[in-house]
C-alpha positions as CSV (number, residue, x, y, z in Angstrom):
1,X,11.6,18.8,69.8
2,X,8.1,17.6,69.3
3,X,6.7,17.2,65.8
4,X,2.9,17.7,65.0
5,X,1.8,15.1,62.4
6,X,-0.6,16.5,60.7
7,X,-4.4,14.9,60.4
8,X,-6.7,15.6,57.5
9,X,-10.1,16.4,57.8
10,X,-12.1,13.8,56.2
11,X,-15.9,14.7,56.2
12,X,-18.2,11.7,56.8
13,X,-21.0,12.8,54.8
14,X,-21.0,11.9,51.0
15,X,-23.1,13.1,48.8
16,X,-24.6,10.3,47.3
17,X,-26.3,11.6,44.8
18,X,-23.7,13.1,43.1
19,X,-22.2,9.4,42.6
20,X,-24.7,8.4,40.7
21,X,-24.2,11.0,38.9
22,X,-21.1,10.6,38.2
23,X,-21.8,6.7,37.4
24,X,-24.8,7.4,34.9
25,X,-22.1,9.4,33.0
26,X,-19.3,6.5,33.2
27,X,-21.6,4.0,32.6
28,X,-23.1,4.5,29.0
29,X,-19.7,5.8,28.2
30,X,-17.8,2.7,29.4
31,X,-20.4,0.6,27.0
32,X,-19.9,2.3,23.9
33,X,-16.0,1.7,24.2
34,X,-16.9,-1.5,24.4
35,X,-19.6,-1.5,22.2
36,X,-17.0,0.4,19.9
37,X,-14.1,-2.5,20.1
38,X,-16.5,-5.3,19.9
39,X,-17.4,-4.0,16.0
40,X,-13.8,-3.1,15.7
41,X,-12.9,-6.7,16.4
42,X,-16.2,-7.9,14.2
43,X,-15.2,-6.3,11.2
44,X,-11.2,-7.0,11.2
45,X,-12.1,-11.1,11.9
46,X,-15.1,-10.8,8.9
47,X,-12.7,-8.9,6.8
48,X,-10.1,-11.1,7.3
49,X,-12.3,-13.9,6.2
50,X,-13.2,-12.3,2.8
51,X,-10.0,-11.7,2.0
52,X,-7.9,-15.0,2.6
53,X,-10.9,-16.7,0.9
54,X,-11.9,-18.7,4.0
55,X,-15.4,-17.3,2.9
56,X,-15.5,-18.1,-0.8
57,X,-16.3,-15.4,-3.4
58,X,-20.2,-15.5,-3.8
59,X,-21.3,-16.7,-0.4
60,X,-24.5,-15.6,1.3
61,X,-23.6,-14.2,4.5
62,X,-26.8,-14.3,6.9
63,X,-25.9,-11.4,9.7
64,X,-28.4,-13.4,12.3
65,X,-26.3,-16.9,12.0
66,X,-22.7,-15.1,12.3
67,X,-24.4,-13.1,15.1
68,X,-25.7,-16.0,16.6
69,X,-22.5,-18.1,16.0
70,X,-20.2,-15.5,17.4
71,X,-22.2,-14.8,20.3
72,X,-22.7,-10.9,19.6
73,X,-25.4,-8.7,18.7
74,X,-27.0,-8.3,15.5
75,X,-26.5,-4.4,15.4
76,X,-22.4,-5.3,15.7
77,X,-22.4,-7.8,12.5
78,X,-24.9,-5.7,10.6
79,X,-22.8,-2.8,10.9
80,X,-19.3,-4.5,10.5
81,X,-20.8,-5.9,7.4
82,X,-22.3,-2.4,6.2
83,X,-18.7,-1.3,6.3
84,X,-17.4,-4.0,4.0
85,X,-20.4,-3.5,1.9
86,X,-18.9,0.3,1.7
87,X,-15.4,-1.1,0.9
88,X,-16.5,-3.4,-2.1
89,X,-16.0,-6.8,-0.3
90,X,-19.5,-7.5,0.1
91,X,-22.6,-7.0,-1.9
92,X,-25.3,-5.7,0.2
93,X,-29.2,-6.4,-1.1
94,X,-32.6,-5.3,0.1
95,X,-33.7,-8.7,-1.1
96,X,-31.1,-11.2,-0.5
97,X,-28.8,-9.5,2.7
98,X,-25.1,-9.1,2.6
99,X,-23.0,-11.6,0.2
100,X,-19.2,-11.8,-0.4
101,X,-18.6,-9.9,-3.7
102,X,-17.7,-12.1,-6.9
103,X,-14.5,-12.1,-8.7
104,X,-14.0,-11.8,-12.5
105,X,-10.7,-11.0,-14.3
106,X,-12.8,-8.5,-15.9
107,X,-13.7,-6.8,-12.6
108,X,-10.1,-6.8,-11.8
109,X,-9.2,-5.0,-14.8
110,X,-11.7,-2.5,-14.7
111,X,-10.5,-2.2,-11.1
112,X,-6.8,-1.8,-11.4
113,X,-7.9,0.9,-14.8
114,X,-9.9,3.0,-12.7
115,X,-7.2,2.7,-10.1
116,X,-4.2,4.0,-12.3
117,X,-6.5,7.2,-13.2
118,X,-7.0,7.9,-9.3
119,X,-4.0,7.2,-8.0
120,X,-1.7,8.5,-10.8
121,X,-3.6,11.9,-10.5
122,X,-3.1,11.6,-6.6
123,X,0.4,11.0,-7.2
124,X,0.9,14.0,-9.5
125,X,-0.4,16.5,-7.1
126,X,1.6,14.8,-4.2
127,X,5.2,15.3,-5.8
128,X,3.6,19.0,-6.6
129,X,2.0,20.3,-3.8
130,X,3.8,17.6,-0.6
131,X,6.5,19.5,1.3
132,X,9.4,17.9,4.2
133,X,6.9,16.4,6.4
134,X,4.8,14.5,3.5
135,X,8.5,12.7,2.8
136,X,9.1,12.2,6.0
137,X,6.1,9.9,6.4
138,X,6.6,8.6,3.2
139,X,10.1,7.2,3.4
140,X,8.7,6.3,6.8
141,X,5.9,4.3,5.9
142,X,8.4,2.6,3.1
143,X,10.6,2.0,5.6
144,X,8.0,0.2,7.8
145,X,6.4,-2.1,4.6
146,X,10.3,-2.8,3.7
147,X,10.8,-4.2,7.4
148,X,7.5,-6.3,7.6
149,X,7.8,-9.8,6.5
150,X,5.1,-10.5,3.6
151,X,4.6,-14.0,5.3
152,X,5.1,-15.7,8.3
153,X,5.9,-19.3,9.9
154,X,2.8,-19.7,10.7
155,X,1.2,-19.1,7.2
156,X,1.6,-21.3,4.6
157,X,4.6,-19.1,1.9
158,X,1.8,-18.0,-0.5
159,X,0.0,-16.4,2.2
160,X,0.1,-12.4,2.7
161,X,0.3,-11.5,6.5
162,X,-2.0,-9.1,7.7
163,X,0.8,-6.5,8.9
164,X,2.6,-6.8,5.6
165,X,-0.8,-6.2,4.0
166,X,-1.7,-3.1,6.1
167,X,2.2,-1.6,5.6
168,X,1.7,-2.2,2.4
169,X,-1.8,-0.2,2.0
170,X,0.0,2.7,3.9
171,X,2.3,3.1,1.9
172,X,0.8,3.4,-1.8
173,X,-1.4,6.0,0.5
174,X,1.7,7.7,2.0
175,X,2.7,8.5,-1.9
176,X,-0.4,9.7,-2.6
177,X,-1.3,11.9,0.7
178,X,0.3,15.0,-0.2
179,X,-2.1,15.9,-3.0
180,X,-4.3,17.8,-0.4
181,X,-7.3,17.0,-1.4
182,X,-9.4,14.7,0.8
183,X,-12.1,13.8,-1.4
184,X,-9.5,12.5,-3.7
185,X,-8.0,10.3,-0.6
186,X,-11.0,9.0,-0.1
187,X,-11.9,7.4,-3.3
188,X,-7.8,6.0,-3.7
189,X,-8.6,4.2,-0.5
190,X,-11.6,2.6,-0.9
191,X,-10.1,1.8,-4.5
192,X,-7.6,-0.2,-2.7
193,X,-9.8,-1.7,-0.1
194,X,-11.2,-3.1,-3.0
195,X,-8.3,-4.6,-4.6
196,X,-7.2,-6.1,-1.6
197,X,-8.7,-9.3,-1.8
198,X,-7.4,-9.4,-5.8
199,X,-3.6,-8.6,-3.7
200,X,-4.1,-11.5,-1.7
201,X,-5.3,-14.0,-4.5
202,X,-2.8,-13.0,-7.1
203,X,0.0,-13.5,-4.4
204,X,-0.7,-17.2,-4.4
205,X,0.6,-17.4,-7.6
206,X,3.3,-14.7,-8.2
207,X,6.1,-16.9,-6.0
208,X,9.2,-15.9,-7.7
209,X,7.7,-14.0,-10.5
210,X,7.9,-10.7,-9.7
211,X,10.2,-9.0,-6.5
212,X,7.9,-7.0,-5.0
213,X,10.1,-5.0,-2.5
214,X,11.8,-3.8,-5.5
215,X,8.9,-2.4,-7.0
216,X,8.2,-0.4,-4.3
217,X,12.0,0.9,-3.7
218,X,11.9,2.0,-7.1
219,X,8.0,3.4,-6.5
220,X,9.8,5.7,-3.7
221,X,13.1,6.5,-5.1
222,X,10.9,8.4,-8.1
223,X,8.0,9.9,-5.7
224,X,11.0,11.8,-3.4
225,X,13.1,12.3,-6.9
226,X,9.8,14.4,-8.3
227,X,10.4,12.7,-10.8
228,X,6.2,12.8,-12.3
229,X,6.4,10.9,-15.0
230,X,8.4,7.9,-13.9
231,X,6.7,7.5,-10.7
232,X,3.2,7.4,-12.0
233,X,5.0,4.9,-14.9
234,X,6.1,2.5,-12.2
235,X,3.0,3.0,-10.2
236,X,0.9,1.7,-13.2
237,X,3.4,-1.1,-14.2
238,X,3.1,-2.1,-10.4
239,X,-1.0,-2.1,-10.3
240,X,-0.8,-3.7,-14.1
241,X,1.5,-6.7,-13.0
242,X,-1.0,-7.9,-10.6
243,X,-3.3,-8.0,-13.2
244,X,-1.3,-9.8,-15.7
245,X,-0.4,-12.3,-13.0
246,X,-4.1,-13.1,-11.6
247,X,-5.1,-13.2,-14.9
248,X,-2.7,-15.6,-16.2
249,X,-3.4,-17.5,-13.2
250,X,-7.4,-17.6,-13.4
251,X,-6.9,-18.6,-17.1
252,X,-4.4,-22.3,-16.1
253,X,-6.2,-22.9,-13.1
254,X,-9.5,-20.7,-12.8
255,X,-7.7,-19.1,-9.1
256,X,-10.8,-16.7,-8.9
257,X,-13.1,-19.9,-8.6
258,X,-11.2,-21.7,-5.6
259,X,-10.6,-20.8,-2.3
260,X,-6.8,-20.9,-1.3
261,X,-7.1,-24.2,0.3
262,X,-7.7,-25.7,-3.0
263,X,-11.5,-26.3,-2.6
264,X,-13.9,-25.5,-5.3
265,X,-15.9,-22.0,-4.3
């Protein structure tokens, strides 16, 4: 028996003008991915730096130097610092450029007042209006913040890790996300992009004052119970501890006026 193999028909012409076509379109596309991840990456690393007080409250940020320092564009620090400028962590003026905000106790309490009246109201509406799927995600995102270590061996023990701090963001949101109203999302989470760098400076001296995890179990036990009232009473114990303990902390040893390695800001 004789077999046949079979030979494609491979025409030699190509049309070359259709490859460029093709590369003009992948091209500018392939650069604003990258262009895309490279402000992504700006923002988290700047962000970062506000937050753990590397960059002290109060400090001029110059976009050109950090630009120039980092070996990127202007545009992508301008625009990674916009976005902090949009999430409270950084004071943007016409005059003086971009600055890391300033932190008073009475910012903080004015933060964490405005704060209960949001999120409490976001809660309310949640345990109302959130069906299955809204608990799902919530005892899901608990379940995920209850798993992630608040520290890690490579951070000294007063030092929030950036996972734990994202799980734990998610899941004050998670409670609040079945209110069905984005407009009122919005405003609880810039609210608590705000507060984060408050978080992270009250953490360094809350060691063994407060357990934490339990706050939130109890936080979640009440939002899938319905229970209204108790869960928007824990939830404005749990913003009003922070408080207590970053203010008790400013007043012995002035923590809003030194970065965490000790240094004078």
């Amino acid at each position: 028996m004789e077999f046949t193999c079979f030979q494609p028909t491979i025409s030699r012409k190509v049309d070359i003008s259709a490859l460029r076509g093709v590369v003009d379109i992948v091209e500018p596309v392939t650069s604003r991915i990258a262009a895309r991840s490279l402000t992504e990456a700006t923002y988290a690393a700047l962000r970062s730096d506000v937050i753990t007080g590397r960059v002290p409250p109060g400090t001029r940020l110059p976009a050109a130097q950090i630009a120039s320092e980092r070996g990127i564009s202007l545009n992508v620090v301008r625009e990674a610092l916009n976005r902090l400028a949009g999430e409270g962590l950084v004071i943007a003026s016409p005059q003086q450029g971009f600055a890391t905000a300033e932190l008073t106790a009475e910012d903080l309490e004015d933060l964490a007042e405005v704060r209960i009246l949001v999120e409490t109201e976001a809660l309310r509406k949640s345990m109302r209006r959130g069906g299955l799927s809204w608990e799902s995600e919530l005892v899901a995102a608990h379940y995920r913040l209850a798993r992630t270590p608040m520290t890690t061996p490579q951070l000294p023990p007063e030092a929030l890790s950036v996972e734990w701090m994202t799980a734990h963001s998610a899941f004050h949101l998670a409670t609040m996300s079945g209110c069905g109203s984005d407009r009122l999302m919005e405003i609880a989470e810039r609210l608590s992009e705000s507060a984060a760098i408050y978080r992270y400076r009250a953490r360094m001296y809350d060691l063994g004052k407060r357990d934490v995890a339990a706050e939130h179990q109890a936080i979640m036990n009440a939002v899938v119970a319905r229970d209204v009232d108790l869960a928007c009473r824990l939830h404005t114990e749990h913003l009003r501890r922070t408080v207590r303990i970053a203010g008790a902390a400013r007043h012995e040893v002035h923590a809003f006026d030194r970065s965490p390695d000790g240094s004078s800001t």
